[in-house]
C-alpha positions as CSV (number, residue, x, y, z in Angstrom):
1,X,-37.7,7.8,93.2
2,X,-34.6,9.4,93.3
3,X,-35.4,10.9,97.2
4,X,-35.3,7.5,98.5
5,X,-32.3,6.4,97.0
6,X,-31.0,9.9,98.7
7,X,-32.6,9.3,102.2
8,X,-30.9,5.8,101.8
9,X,-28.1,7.1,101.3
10,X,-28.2,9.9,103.9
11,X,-28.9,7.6,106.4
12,X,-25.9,5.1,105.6
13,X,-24.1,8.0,106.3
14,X,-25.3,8.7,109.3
15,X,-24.1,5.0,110.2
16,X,-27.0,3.2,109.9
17,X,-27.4,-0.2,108.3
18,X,-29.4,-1.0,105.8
19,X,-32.2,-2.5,106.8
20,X,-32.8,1.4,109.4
21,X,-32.1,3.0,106.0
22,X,-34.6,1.2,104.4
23,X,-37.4,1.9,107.2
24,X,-36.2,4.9,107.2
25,X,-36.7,5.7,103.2
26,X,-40.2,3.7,103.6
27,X,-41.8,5.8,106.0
28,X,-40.6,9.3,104.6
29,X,-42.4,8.2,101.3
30,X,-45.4,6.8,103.1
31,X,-46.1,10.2,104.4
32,X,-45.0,12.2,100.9
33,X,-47.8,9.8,98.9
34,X,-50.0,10.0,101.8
35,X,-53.0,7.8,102.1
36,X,-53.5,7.0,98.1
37,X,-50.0,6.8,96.4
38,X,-49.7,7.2,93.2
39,X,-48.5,3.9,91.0
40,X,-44.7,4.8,90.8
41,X,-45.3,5.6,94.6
42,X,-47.1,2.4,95.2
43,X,-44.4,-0.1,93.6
44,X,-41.4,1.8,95.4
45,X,-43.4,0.7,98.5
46,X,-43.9,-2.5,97.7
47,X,-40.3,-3.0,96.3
48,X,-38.6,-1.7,100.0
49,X,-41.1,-3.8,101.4
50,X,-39.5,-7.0,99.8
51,X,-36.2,-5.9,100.7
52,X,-36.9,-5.2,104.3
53,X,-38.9,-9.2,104.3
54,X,-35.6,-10.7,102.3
55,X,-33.0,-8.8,104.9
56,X,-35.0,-10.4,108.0
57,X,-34.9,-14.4,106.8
């Protein structure tokens, strides 16, 4: 999962903040595992999930 961690870290550089890099990240690999991810795929999804919830409380 080394492209999200780059598109995270693209986008911080582009001045977002976390929370657009992390929306950001989630939809680019929605659409690369399309409509069945595979499991790596799956728990990346679920894990920047969990850090978007944890960022709005």
């Amino acid at each position: 999962m080394a492209d999200v961690a780059a598109v995270i870290e693209r986008a911080q550089r582009e001045g977002r903040d976390l929370a657009t890099a992390l929306r950001i990240a989630r939809v680019t690999l929605a659409y690369v595992s399309g409509p069945e991810p595979e499991p790596e795929q799956a728990r990346a999804l679920e894990a920047i999930d969990q850090q978007l919830r944890a960022l709005s409380e």
